[in-house]
C-alpha positions in Angstrom: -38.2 16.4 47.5 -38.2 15.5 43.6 -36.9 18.3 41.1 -38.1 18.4 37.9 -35.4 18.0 34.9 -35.0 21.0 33.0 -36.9 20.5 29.0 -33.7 23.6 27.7 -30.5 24.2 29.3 -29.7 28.3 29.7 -26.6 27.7 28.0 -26.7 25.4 25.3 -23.6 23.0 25.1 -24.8 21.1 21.8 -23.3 22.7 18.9 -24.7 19.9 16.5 -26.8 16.4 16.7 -27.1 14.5 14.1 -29.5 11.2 14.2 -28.6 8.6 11.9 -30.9 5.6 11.0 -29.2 2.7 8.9 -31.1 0.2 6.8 -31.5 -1.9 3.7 -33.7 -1.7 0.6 -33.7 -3.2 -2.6 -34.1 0.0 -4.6 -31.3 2.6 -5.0 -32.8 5.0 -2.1 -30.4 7.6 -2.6 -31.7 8.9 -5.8 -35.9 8.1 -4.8 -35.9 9.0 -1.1 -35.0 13.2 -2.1 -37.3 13.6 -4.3 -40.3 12.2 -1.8 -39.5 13.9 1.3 -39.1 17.3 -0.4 -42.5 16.4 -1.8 -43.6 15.6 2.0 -42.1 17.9 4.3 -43.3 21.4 4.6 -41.1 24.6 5.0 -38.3 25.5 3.3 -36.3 23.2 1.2 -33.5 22.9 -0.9 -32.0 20.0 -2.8 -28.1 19.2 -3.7 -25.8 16.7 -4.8 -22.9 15.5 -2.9 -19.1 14.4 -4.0 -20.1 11.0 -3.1 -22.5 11.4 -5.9 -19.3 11.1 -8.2 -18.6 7.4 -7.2 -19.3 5.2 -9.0 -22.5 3.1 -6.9 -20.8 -0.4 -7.5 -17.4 1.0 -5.7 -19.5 2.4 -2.8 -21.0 -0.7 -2.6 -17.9 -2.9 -2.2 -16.2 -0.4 -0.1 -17.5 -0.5 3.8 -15.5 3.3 4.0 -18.3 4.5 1.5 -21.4 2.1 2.2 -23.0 5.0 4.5 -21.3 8.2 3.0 -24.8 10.5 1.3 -24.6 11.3 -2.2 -27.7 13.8 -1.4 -28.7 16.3 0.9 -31.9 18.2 1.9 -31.6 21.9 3.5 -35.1 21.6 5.4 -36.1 24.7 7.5 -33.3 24.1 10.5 -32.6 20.6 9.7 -30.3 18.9 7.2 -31.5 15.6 5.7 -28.8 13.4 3.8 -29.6 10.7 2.0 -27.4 7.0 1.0 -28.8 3.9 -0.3 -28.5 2.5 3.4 -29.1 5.3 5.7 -30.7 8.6 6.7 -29.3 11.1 8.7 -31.6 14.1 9.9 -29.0 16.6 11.2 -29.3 20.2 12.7 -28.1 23.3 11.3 -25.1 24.7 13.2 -25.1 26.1 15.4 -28.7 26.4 15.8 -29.9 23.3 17.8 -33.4 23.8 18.4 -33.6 21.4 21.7 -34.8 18.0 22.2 -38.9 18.4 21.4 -38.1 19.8 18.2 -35.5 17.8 16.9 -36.9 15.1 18.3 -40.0 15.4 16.5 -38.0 16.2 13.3 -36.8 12.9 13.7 -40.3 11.2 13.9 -41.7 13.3 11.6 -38.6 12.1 8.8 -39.2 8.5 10.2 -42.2 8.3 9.6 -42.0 9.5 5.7 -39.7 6.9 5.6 -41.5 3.8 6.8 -44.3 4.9 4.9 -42.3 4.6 1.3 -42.3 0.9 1.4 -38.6 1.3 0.6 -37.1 -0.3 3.9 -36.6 -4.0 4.4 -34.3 -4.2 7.4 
C-alpha cells in the first residue's frame, strides 16, 4: 500500500529558507536588478540599502568574504529579495514560511524576472 507524502507538515519545523542563485554579469547588478524587480513583482514592496552598500565595489570585488554579501534588499509581500553583483537570494520572512508551493513558486517567479533582464552570463 502506497501513502501519499504530505504537501504541509502540522507543525512546521522551518523557521527560515532562503534560496540563493549565484551568477555573473558584466553590469553592476546590484544597483539595476532593484529597481526592475520592484517594477515586476506585484504586492507589497519596499526598497533598502545595506551596510555592504558602504564598501567600496572594487574591495568587495577582491575580497572572496564580500563577493556575495547584498548591498540591497527588497521586502516583497512574505518574501525578502537581496541583491549583489553575483547573486540573488529570495528569502522568507521569519517566521512565516509559507510551505514549499509558495515559496517555490516565489522562486520561479523571481527566476524568471531575472533570466529575462539579459543581465546574466553564467
Amino acid at each position: 500500500m502506497t501513502r501519499k507524502l504530505p504537501t504541509k507538515l502540522r507543525q512546521e519545523p522551518l523557521v527560515d529558507a532562503v534560496f540563493e542563485f549565484r551568477f555573473k554579469s558584466v553590469a553592476p547588478v546590484s544597483l539595476i536588478l532593484p529597481g526592475l524587480f520592484f517594477n515586476e513583482l506585484d504586492g507589497d514592496k519596499s526598497l533598502s540599502e545595506l551596510p555592504a552598500a558602504q564598501i567600496p565595489k572594487q574591495v568587495r570585488d577582491g575580497d572572496p568574504m564580500l563577493q556575495f554579501t547584498p548591498t540591497h534588499q527588497m521586502q516583497w509581500d512574505n518574501f525578502v529579495i537581496s541583491f549583489s553583483d553575483r547573486s540573488l537570494q529570495v528569502g522568507c520572512k521569519i517566521p512565516s514560511y509559507p510551505g514549499w508551493t509558495t515559496f517555490k513558486t516565489a522562486i520561479k517567479n523571481v527566476i524568471n524576472i531575472l533570466n529575462n533582464t539579459g543581465l546574466v552570463n553564467e
